[in-house]
VOPAGU-2260 file (C-alpha; in pm, 1 decimal, decimal comma):
REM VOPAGU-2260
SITE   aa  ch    i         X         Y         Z
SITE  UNK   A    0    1101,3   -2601,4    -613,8
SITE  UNK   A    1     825,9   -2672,9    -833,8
SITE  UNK   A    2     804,5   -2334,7   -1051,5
SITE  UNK   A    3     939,4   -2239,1   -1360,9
SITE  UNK   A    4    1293,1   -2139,6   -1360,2
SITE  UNK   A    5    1226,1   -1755,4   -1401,5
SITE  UNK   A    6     947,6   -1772,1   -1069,3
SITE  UNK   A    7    1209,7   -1975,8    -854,9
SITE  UNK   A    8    1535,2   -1727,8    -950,0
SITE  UNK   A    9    1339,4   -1423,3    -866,0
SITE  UNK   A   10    1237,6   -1558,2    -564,9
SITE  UNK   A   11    1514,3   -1621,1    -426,0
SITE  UNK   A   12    1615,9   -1262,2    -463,7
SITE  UNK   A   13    1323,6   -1191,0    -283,3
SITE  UNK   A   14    1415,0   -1405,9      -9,9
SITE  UNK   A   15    1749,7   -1208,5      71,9
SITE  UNK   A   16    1526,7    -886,9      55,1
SITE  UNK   A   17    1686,6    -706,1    -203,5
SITE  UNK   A   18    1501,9    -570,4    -460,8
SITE  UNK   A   19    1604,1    -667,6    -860,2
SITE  UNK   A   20    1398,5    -594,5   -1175,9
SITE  UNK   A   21    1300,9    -975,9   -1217,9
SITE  UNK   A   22    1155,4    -979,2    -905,0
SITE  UNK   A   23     986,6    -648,7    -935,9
SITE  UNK   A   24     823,5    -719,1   -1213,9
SITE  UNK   A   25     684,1   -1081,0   -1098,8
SITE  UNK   A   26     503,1    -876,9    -785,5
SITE  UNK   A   27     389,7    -640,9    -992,1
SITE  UNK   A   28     233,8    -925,9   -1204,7
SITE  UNK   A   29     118,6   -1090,4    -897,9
SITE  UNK   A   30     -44,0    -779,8    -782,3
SITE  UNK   A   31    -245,7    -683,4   -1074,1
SITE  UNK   A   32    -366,0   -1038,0   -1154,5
SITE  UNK   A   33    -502,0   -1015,2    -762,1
SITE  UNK   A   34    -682,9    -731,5    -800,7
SITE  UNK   A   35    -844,4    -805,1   -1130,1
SITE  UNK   A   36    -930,2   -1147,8   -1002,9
SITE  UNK   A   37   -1105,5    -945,8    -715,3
SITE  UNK   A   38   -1283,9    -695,9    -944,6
SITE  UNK   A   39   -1444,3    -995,5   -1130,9
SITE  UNK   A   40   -1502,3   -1147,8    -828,8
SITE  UNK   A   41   -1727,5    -881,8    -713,6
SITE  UNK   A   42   -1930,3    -842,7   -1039,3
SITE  UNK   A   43   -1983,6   -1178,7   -1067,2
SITE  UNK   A   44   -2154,6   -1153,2    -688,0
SITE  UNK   A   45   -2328,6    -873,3    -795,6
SITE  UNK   A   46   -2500,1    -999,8   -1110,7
SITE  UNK   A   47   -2596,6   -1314,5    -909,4
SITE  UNK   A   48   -2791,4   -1142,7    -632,3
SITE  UNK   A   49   -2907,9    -856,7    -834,0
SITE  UNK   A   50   -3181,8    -903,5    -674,2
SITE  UNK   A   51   -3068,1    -796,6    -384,8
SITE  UNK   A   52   -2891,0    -500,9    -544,2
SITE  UNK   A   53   -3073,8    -190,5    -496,4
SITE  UNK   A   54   -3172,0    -105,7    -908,3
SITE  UNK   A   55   -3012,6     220,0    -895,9
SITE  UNK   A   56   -2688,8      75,0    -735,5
SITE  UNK   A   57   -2684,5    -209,9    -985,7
SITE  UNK   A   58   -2737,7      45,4   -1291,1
SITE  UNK   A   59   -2424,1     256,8   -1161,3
SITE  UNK   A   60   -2207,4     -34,4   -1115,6
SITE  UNK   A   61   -2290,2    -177,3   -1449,3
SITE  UNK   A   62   -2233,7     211,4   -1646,0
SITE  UNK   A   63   -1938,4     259,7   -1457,8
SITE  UNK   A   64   -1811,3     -63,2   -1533,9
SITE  UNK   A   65   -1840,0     -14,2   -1908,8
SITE  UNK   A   66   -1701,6     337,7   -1859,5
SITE  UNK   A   67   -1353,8     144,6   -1708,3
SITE  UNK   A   68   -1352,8     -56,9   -2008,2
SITE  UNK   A   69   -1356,6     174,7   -2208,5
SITE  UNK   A   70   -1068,9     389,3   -2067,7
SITE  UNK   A   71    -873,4      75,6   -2021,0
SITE  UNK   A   72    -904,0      19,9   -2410,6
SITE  UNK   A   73    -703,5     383,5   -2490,9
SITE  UNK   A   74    -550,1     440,7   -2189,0
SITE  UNK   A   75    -453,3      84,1   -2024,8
SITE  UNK   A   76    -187,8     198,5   -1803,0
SITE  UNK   A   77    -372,9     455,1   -1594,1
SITE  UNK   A   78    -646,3     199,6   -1553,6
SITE  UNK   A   79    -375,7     -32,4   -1458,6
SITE  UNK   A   80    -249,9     239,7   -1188,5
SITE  UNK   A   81    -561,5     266,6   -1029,0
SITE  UNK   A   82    -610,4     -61,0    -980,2
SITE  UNK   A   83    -339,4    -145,5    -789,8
SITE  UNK   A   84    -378,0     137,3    -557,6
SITE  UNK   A   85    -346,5       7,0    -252,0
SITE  UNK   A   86    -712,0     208,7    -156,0
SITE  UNK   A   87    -838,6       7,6    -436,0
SITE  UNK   A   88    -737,5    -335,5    -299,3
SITE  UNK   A   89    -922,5    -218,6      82,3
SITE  UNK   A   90   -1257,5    -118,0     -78,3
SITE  UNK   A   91   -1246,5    -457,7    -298,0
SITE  UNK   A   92   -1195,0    -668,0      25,3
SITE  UNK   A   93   -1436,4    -483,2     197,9
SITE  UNK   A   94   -1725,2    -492,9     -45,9
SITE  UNK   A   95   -1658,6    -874,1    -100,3
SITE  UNK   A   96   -1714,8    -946,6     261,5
SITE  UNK   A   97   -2010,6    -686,1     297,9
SITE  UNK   A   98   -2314,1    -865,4     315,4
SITE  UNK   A   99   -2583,0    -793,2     114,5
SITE  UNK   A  100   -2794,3    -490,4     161,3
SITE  UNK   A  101   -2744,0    -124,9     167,1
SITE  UNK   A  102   -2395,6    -128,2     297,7
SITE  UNK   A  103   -2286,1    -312,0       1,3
SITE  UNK   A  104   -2482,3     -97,1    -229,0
SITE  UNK   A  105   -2285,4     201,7     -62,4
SITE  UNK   A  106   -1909,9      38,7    -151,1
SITE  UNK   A  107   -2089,4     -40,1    -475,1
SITE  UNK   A  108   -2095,4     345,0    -533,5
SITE  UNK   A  109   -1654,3     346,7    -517,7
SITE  UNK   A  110   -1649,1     198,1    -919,2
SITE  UNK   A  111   -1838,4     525,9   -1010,8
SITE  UNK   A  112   -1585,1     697,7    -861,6
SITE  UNK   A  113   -1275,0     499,5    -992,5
SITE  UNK   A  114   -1409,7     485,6   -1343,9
SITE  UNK   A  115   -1485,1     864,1   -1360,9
SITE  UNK   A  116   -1083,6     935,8   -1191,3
SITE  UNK   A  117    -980,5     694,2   -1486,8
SITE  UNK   A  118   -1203,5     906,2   -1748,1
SITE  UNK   A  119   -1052,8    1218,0   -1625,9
SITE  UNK   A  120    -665,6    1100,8   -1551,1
SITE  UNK   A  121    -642,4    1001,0   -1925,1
SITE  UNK   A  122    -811,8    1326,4   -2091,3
SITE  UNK   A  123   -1119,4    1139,1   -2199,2
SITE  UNK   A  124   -1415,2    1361,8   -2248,6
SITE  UNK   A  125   -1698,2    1319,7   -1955,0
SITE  UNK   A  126   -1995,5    1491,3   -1849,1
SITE  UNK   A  127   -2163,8    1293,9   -1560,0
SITE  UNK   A  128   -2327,7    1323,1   -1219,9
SITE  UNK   A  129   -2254,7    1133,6    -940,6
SITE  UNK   A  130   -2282,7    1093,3    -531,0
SITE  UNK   A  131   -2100,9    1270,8    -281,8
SITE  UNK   A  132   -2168,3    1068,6      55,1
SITE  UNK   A  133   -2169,3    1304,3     350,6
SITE  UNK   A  134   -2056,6    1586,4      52,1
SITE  UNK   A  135   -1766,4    1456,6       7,4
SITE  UNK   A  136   -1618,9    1316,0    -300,0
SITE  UNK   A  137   -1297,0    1130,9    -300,9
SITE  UNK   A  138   -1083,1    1105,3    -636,8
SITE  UNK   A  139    -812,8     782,2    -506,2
SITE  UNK   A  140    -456,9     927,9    -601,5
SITE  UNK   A  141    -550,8    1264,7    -658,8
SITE  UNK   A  142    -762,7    1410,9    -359,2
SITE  UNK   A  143   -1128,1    1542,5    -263,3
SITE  UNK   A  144   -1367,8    1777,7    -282,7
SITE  UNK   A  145   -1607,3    1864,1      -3,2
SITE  UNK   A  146   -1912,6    1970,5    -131,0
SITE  UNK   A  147   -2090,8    2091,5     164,1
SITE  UNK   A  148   -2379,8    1889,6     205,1
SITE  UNK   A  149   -2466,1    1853,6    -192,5
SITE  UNK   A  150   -2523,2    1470,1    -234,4
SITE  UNK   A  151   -2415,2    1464,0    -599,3
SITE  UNK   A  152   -2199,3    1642,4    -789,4
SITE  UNK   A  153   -2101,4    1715,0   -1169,3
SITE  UNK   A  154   -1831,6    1658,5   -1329,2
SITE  UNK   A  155   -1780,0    1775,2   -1693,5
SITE  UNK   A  156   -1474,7    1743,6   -1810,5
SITE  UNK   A  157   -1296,6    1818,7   -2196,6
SITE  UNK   A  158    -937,5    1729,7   -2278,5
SITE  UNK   A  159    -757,7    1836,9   -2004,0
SITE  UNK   A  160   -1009,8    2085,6   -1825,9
SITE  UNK   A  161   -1226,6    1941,7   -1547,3
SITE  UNK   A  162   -1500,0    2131,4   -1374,6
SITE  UNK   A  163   -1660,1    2028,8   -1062,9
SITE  UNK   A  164   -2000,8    2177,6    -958,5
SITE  UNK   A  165   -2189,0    2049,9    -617,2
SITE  UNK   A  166   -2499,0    2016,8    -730,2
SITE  UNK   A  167   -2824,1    2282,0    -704,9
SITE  UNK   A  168   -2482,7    2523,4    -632,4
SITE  UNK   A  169   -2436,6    2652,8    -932,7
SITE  UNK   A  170   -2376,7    2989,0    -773,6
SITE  UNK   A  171   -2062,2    2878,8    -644,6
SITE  UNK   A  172   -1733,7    2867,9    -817,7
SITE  UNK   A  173   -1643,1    2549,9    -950,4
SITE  UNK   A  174   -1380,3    2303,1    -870,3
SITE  UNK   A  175   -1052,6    2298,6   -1131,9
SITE  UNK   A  176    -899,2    2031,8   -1232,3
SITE  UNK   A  177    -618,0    1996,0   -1506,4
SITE  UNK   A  178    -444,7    1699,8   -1667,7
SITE  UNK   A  179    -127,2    1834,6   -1593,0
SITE  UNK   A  180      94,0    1526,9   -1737,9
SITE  UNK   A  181     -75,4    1303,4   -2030,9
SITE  UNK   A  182     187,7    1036,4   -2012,8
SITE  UNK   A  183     155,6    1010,8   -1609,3
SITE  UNK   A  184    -220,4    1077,9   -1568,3
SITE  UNK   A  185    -124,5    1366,7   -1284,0
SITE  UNK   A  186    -424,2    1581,9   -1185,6
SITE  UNK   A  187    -405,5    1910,4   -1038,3
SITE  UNK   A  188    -662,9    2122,0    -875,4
SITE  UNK   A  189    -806,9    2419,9    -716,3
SITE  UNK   A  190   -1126,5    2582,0    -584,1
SITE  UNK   A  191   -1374,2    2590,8    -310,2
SITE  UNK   A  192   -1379,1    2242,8     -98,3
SITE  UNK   A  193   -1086,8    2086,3    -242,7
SITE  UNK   A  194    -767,4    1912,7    -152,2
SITE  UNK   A  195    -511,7    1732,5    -346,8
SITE  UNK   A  196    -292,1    1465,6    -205,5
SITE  UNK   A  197      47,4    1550,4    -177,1
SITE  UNK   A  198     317,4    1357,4    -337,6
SITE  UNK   A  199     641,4    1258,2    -144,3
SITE  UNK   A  200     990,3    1376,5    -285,4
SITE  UNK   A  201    1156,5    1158,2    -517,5
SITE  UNK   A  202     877,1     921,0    -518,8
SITE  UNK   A  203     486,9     884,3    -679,4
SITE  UNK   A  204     400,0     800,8    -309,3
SITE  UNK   A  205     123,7    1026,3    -176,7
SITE  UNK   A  206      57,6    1091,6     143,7
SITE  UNK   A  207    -306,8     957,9     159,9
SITE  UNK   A  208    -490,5    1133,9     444,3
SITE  UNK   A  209    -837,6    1155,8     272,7
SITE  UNK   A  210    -910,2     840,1     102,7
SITE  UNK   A  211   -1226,0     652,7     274,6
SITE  UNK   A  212   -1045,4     324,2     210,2
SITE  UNK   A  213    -708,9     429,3     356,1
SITE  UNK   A  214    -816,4     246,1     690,7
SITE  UNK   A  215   -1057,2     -69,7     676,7
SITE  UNK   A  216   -1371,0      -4,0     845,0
SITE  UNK   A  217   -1338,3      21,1    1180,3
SITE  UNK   A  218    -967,3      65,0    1204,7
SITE  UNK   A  219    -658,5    -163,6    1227,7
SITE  UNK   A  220    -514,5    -411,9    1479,7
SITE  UNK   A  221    -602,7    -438,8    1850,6
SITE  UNK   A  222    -681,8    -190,0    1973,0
SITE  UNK   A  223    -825,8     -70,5    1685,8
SITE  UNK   A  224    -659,4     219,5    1494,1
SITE  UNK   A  225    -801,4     494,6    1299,3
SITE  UNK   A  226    -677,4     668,5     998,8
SITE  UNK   A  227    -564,0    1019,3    1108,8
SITE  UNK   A  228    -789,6    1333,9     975,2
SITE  UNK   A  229    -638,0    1562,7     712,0
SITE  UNK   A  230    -755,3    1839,2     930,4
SITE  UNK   A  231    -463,1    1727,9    1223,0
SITE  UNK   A  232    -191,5    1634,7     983,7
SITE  UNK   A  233     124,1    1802,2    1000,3
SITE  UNK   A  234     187,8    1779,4     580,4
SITE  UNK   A  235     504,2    1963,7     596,5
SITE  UNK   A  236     658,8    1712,3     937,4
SITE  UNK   A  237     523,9    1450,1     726,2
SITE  UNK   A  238     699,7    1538,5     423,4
SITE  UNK   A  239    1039,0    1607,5     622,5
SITE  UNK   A  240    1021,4    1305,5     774,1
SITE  UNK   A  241     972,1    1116,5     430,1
SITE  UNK   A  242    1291,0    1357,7     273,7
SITE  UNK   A  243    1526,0    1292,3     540,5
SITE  UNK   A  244    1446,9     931,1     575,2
SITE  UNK   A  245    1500,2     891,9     196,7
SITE  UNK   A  246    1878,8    1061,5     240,3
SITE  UNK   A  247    1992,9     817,7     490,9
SITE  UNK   A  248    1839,5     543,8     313,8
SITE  UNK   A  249    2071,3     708,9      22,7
SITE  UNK   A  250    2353,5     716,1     191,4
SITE  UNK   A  251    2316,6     405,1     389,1
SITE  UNK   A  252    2170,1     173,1      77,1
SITE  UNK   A  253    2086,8     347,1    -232,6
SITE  UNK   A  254    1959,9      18,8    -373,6
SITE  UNK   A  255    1681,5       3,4     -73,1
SITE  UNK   A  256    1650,1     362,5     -93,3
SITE  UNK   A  257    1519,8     306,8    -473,5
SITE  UNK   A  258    1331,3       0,4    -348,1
SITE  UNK   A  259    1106,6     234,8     -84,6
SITE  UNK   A  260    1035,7     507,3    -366,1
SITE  UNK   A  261     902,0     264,3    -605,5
SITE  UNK   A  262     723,5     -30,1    -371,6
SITE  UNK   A  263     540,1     286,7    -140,3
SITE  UNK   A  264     230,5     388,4    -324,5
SITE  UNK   A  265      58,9     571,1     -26,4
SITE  UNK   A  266     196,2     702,5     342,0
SITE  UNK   A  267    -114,1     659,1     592,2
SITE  UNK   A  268    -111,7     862,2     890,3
SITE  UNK   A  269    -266,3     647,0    1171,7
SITE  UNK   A  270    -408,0     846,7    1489,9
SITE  UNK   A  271    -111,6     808,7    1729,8
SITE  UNK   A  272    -111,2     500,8    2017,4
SITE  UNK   A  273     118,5     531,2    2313,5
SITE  UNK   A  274     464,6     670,5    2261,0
SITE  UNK   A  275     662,9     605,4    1922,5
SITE  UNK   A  276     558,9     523,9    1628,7
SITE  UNK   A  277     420,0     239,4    1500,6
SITE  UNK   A  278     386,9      95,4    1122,7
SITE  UNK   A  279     140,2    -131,8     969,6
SITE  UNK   A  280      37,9    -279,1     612,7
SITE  UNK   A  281    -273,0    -453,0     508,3
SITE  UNK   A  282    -208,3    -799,7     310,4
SITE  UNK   A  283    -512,1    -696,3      81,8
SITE  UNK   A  284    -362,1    -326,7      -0,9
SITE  UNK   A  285      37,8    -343,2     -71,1
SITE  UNK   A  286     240,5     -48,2    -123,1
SITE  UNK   A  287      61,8      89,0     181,7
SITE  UNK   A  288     215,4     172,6     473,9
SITE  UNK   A  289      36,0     316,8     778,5
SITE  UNK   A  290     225,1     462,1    1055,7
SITE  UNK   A  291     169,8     747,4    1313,1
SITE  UNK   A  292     400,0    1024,4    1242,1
SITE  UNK   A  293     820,1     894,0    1371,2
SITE  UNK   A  294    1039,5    1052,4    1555,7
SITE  UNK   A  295    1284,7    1139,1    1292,3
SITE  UNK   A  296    1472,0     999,5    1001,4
SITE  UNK   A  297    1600,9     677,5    1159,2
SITE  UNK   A  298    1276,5     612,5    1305,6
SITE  UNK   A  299    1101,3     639,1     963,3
SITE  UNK   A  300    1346,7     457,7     732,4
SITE  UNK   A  301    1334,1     158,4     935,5
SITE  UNK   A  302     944,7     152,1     963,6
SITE  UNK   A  303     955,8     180,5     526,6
SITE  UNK   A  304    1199,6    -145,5     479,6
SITE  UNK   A  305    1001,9    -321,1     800,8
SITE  UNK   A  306     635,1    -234,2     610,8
SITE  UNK   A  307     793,0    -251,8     267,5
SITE  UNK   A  308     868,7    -636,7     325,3
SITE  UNK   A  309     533,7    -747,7     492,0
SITE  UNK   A  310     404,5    -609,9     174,5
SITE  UNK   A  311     619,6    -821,1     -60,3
SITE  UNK   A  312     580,5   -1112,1     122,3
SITE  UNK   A  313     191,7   -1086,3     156,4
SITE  UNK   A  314     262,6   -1043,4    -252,8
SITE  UNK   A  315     440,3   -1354,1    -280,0
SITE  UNK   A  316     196,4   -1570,8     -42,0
SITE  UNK   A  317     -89,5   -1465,4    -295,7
SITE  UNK   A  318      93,2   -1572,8    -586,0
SITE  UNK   A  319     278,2   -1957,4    -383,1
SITE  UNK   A  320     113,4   -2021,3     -59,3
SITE  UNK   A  321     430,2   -2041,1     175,0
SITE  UNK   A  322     280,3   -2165,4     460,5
SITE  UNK   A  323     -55,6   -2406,3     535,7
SITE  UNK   A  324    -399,0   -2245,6     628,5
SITE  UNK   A  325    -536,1   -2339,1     956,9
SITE  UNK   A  326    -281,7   -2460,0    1192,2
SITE  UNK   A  327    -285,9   -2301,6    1519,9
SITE  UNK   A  328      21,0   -2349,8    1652,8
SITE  UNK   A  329     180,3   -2072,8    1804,7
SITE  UNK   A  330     584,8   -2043,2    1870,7
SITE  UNK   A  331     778,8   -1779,2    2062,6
SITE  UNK   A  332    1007,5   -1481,3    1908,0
SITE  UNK   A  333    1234,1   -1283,5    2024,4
SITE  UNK   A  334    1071,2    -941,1    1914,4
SITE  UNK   A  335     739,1    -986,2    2057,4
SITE  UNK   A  336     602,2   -1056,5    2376,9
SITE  UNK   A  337     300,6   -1276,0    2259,8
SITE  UNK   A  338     336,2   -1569,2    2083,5
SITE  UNK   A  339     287,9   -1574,2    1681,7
SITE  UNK   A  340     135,7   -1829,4    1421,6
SITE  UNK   A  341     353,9   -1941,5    1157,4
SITE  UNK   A  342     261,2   -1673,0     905,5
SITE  UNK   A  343     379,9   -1402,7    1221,7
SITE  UNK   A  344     708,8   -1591,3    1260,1
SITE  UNK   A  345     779,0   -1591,0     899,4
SITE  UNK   A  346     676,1   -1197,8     851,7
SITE  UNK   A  347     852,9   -1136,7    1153,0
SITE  UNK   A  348    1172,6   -1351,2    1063,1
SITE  UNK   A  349    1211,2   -1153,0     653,4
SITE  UNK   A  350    1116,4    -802,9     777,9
SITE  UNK   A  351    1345,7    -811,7    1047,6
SITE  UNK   A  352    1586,3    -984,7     821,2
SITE  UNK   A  353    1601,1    -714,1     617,7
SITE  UNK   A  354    1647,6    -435,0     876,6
SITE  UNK   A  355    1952,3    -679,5     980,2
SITE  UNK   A  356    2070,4    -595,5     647,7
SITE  UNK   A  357    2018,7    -257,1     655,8
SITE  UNK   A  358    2179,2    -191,6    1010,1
SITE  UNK   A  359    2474,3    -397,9     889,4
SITE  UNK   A  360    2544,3    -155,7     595,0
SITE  UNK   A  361    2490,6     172,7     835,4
SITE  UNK   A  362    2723,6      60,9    1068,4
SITE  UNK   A  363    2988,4     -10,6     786,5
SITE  UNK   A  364    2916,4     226,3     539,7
SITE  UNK   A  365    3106,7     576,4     532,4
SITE  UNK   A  366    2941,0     900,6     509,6
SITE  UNK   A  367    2659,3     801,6     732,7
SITE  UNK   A  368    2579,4     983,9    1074,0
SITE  UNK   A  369    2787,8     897,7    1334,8
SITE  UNK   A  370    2451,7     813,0    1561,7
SITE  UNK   A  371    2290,2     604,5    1294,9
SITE  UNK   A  372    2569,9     371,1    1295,8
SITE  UNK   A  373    2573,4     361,7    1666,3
SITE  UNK   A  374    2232,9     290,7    1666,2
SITE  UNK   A  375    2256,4      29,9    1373,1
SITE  UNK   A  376    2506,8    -163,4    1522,6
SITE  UNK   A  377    2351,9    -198,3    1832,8
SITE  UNK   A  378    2035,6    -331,9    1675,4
SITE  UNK   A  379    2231,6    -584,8    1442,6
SITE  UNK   A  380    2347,3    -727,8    1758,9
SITE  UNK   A  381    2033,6    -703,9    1895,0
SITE  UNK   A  382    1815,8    -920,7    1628,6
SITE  UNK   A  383    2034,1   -1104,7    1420,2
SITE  UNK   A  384    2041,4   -1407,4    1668,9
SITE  UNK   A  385    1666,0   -1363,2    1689,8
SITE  UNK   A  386    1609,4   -1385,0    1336,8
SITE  UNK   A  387    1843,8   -1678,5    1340,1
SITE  UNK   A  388    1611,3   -1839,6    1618,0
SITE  UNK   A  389    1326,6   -1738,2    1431,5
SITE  UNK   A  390    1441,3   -1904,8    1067,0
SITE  UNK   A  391    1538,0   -2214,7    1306,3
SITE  UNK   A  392    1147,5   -2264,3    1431,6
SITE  UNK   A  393    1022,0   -2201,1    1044,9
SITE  UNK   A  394    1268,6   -2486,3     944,5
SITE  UNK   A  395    1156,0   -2737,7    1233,6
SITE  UNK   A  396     801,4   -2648,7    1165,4
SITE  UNK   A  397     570,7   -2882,9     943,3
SITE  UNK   A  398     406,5   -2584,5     875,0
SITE  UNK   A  399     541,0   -2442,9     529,1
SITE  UNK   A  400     482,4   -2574,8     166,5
SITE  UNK   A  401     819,2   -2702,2     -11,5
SITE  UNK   A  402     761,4   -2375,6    -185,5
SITE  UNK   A  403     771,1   -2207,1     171,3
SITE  UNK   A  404    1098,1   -2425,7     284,0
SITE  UNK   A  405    1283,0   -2331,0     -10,2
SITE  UNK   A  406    1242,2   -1963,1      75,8
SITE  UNK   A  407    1327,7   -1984,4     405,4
SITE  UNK   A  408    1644,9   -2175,4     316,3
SITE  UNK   A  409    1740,7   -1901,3      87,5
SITE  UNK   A  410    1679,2   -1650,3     378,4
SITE  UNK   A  411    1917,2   -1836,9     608,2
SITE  UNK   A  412    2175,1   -1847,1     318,7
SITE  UNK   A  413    2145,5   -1454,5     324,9
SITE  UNK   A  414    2125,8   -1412,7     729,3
SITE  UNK   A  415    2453,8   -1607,3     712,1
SITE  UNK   A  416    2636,1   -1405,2     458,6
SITE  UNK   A  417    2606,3   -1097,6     707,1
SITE  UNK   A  418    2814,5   -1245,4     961,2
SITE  UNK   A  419    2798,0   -1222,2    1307,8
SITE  UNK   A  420    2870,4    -881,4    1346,1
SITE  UNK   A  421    2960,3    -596,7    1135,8
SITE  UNK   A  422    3302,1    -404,7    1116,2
SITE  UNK   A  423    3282,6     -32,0    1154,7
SITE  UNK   A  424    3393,4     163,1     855,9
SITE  UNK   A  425    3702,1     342,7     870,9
């Protein structure tokens, strides 16, 4: 390969889907540097067709971009969190590709709103105004308030006391917040119109059914799918699901187990589509993973390892290209009915890949539920000849980089060391 020693060790890991600190840390790196690339990406674009700009959008953008500065210079790491939301990296893509003109000046508006939850997440004092589309104002991480049809709202806030007045409602009782951890940046709330997000057990996931960005406009895949409203969520299923999931994970792998509580940033409720459930993630905003609600612990551990490893190889991609742009060649697999481009064969081939993994340890580990390893041997048998069909097409194909043959060799390497079929424990 042609990186440095360091890149090409930790990813290999990557490439037999277990998670290690030195690859960790590289897609964390890989992450941030995206996003940051993206942030300056968009002011550039808006300083060169300020023109364009409406003048009150362009004033906010610039104030609130000196306002994230200026957090980032005491308080780096919260900045740094915010960031690499995966909410953040939706709204970036989708003001980049807005074209000029009021819409853009509209996702313009989402900078106030991450500088001022950067302000108030590291105790830094505050006393601005600022819009509430539709009355509602969305803090990404922590929740939102709904103002009831005030436009803008004030937020003052002093140490770690924030108050939250709709404004020309001064009658009504504020919104509470409190800095309720310094080193974390955790915000907690109460009053009139407001909802936190809750966080998943064991994890700083949230489940993010209120962010604007938690869906790109105008939904996801084909047909398109829509975020599902906080008003029809089921937060306590949704949090059950989440627990148990974790404790077979636990007891099945505790190493992927860890892996899922620290890669998942935010657990997206889509609006359910036929029967099952289905999972998705969005190249632009890892540590997502959208899903309607599964059927039960089983169902939901293997949708977190499937989404978990689109998102670390849509990571990867950003940081060396494994495949070439523009080829249209399409090749059959054995878990879908239509026929996929490269890029689908190779996410197909690792997610999949790991799930083999996965089912292989259920169906040999002890103390697991007698159904799950039922069930996970039965799908080992199912896809590990798929996924050896599937790594056979990537290596025939003309379609990778060196970079992208090397990792595919190492994911053969790992598909091989699981044999052809597991031995039961006990």
């Amino acid at each position: 390969m042609t990186l440095a020693p360091p890149h090409a060790a930790a990813i290999a890991e990557l490439a037999r889907t277990r998670s290690a600190t030195r690859s960790t840390s590289l897609l964390r790196s890989t992450l941030h540097t995206r996003r940051l690339l993206l942030l300056k990406a968009l002011s550039v674009r808006v300083h060169r067709h300020r023109e364009a700009v409406d003048p009150a959008a362009f004033q906010r953008f610039t104030e609130s971009w000196r306002l994230l500065e200026r957090v980032e210079g005491r308080h780096p790491g919260v900045v740094r969190d915010l960031i690499d939301y995966p909410t953040t990296g939706t709204w970036l893509a989708t003001a980049l590709m807005e074209p000029l003109g009021p819409g853009l000046d509209r996702h313009l508006a989402r900078l106030d709103i991450l500088a001022v939850t950067a302000a108030l997440r590291s105790g830094s004092p505050l006393d601005v105004t600022v819009d509430a589309p539709g009355g509602s104002l969305s803090l990404p991480g922590v929740g939102r308030l709904r103002a009831r049809g005030a436009g803008r709202v004030r937020i003052r806030a002093r140490s770690r006391a924030v108050r939250v007045h709709s404004e020309g409602r001064t009658h009504r009782a504020p919104v509470v917040l409190v800095l309720a951890d310094r080193r974390t940046g955790a915000l907690t709330g109460w009053g009139p119109g407001w909802t936190g997000l809750r966080v998943l057990s064991g994890s700083a996931a949230r489940l993010d059914d209120l962010d604007p960005y938690r869906v790109p406009p105008g939904g996801i895949g084909s047909p398109a799918r829509a975020g599902s409203d906080h008003a029809v969520t089921d937060r306590a299923a949704w949090s059950a699901c989440w627990r148990s999931a974790q404790d077979l994970l636990e007891r099945t792998d505790p190493a992927r187990a860890t892996e899922v509580r620290r890669s998942v940033r935010a657990l997206v409720p889509l609006v359910p589509h036929g029967p099952g459930s289905s999972g998705a993630t969005l190249s632009v905003a890892p540590g997502a993973v959208l899903t309607s609600l599964p059927s039960g612990a089983q169902d939901m551990a293997e949708t977190l390892v499937h989404e978990v490893h689109h998102s670390k190889l849509a990571t990867l991609h950003e940081l060396v290209p494994l495949y070439l742009p523009g080829r249209a060649a399409v090749h059959r697999v054995g878990w879908r009915s239509d026929p996929r481009p490269i890029a689908g064969v190779l996410h197909g081939a690792y997610a999949h890949l790991a799930l083999t993994d996965l089912w292989r340890r259920a169906a040999t580990a002890e103390g697991v539920p007698t159904p799950w390893r039922t069930s996970a041997g039965q799908q080992f048998d199912r896809f590990h000849d798929q996924v050896d069909e599937a790594l056979a097409i990537l290596l025939e194909s003309d379609e990778l980089t060196s970079e992208g043959r090397e990792f595919v060799h190492q994911m053969r390497l790992h598909h091989a060391s699981l044999g052809a079929a597991p031995r039961a424990a006990g």
